[in-house]
N, C-alpha and C positions, 0 to 999 in steps of 0.2 A: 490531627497529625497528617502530613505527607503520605501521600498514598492509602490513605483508608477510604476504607467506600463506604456509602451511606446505602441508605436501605434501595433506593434506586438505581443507583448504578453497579450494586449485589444482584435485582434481579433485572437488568438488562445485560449483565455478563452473563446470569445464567440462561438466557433467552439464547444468545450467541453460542455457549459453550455446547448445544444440543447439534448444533452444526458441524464442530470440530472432530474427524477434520472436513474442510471443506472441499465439495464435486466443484470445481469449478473449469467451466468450459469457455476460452477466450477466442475473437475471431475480430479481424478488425476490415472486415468484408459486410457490407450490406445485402439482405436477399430481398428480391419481391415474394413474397406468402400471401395469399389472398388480398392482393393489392395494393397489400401494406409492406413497407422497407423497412425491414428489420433486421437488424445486428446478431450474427450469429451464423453457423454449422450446416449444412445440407448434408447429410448422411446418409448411406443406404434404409437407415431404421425410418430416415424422417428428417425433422429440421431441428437443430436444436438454437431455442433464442435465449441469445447471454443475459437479458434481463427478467425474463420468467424463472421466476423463485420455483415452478415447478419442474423444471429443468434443468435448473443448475443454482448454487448459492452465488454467484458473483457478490449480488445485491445484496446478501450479508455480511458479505468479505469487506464489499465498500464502506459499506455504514458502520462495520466496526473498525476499519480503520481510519476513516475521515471523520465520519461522524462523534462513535464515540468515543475515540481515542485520541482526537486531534494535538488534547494538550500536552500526551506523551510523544506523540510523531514529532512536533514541534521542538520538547528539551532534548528530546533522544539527537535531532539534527543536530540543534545548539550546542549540545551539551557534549554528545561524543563526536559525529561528522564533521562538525566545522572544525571542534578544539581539534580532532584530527590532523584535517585537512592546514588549520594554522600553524600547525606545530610542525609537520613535516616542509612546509614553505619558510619557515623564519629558521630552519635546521638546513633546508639550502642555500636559503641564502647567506646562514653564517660561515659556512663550508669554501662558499665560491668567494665571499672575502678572505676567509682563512689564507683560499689558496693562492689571491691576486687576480680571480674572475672579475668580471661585469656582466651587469644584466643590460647594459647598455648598449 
């Protein structure tokens, strides 16, 4: 059936679910740190890097929504954002001929 999990993807949500909710720290600046260019936070405490799992979960954030959630990201877009998005477009456009508009 739709939407049931199998025994894998039970325990890679509950791998996920020990993170929720998620510390996550974003920076879209590079540092040098011992000569290496790394993404992330300079702060009075230290430095904080957006991809060390020991600093912040970003890296599980990602992978549970790209990785393993891809194919709900994907119907959730199709399925409500576009039909959305189409519905409120062919609702203006019915409007602006209603009223004697052009989109011309």
């Amino acid at each position: 059936a739709y939407g049931a999990e199998d025994d894998e993807d039970a325990a890679a949500n509950a791998k996920i679910e020990q993170y929720i909710p998620f510390a996550v720290i974003g920076s879209d600046r590079e540092v040098t740190v011992g000569g290496k260019r790394l993404l992330g936070r300079q702060t009075k405490w230290g430095f904080i890097e957006v991809e060390n799992k020991k600093h912040c979960e970003f890296a599980q954030l990602r992978d549970m929504l790209i990785r393993s959630h891809m194919q709900d990201l994907k119907e959730t877009t199709d399925k409500v954002h576009y039909e959305t998005f189409r519905h409120q477009r062919l609702q203006q456009s019915h409007n602006q001929s209603y009223l004697g508009e052009s989109n011309i």
